[in-house]
C-alpha positions in Angstrom: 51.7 11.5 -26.4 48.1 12.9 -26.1 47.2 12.8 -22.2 43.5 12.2 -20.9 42.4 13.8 -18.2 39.3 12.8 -16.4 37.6 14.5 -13.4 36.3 12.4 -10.0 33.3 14.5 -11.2 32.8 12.6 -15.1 33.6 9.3 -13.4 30.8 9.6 -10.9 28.6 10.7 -13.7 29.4 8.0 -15.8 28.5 5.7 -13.3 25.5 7.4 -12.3 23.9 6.6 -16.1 25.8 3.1 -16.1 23.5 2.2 -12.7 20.6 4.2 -14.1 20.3 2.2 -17.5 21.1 -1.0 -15.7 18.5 -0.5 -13.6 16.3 0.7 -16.6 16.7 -2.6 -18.2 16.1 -5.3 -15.4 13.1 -3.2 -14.8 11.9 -3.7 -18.5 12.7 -7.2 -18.4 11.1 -7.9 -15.1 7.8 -6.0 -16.6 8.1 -8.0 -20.3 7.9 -11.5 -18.4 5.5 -10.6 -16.0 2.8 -9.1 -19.0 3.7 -12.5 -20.6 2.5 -14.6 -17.5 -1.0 -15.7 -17.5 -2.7 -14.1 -14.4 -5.8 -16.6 -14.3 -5.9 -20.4 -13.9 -6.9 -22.7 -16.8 -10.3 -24.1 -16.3 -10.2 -28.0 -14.4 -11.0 -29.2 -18.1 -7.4 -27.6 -19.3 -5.2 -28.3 -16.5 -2.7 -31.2 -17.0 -2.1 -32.8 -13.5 1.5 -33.8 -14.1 2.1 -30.1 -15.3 0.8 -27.7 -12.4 0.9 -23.7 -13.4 2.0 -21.4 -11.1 0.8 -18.0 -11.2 2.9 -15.2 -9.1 1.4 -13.1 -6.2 0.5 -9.4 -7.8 2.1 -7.8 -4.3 4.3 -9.9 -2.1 7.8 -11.8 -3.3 7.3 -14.5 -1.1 4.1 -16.0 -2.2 2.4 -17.6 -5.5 -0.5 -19.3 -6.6 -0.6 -22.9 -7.5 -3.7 -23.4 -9.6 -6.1 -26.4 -9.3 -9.1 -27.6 -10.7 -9.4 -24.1 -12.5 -8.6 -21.8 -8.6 -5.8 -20.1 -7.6 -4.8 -21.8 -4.1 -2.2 -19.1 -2.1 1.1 -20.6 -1.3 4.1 -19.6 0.7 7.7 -19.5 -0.1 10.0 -20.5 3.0 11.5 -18.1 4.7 14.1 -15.5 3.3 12.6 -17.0 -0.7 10.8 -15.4 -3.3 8.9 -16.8 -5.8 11.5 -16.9 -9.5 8.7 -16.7 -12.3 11.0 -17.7 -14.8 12.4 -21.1 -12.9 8.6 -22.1 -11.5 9.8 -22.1 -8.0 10.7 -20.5 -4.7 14.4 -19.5 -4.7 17.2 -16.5 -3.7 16.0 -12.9 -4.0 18.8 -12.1 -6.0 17.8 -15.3 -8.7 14.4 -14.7 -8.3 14.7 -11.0 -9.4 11.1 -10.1 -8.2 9.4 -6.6 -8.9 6.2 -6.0 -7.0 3.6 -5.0 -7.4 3.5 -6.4 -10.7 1.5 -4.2 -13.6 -1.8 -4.7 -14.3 -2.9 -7.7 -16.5 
């Protein structure tokens, strides 16, 4: 019987990259849907009022853009909410999974 012997040391490094690449990934994912976001209104000829869009804020979690008659209009999440790109609406950090500032459009 073959025995394997692993140090505190290995373990901690192991989890170190396990974190790192984790991290790594949300990070890229974050970035991918927030390049794929539109960063400007549609023009009050293209907007469909039964369909508002939503734009997220470029710095701050907790607020978004609701877009009408071709402006962005600032809105505010309630308190302890970000703003969940993905879902179109204010919900828990940890759903919401914002990265600020976002990268330039």
């Amino acid at each position: 019987v073959q025995q394997i012997i692993v140090s505190v040391e290995e373990i901690q490094v192991q989890k170190y990259f396990t974190m790192k690449g984790t991290v790594i990934f949300l990070l890229v994912i974050a970035t991918a849907l927030a390049l794929d976001y539109p960063s400007e209104c549609p023009s009050a000829a293209e907007e469909d009022p039964w369909h508002p869009v939503h734009l997220p804020h470029p710095t701050d979690c907790s607020k978004f853009y609701k877009c009408f008659k071709g402006q962005k209009h600032e809105q505010v999440c309630p308190a302890g909410l970000h703003w969940n790109i993905e879902r179109d609406y204010c919900d828990y950090p940890e759903e919401a999974k914002c990265v600020r500032p976002l990268p330039d459009f």
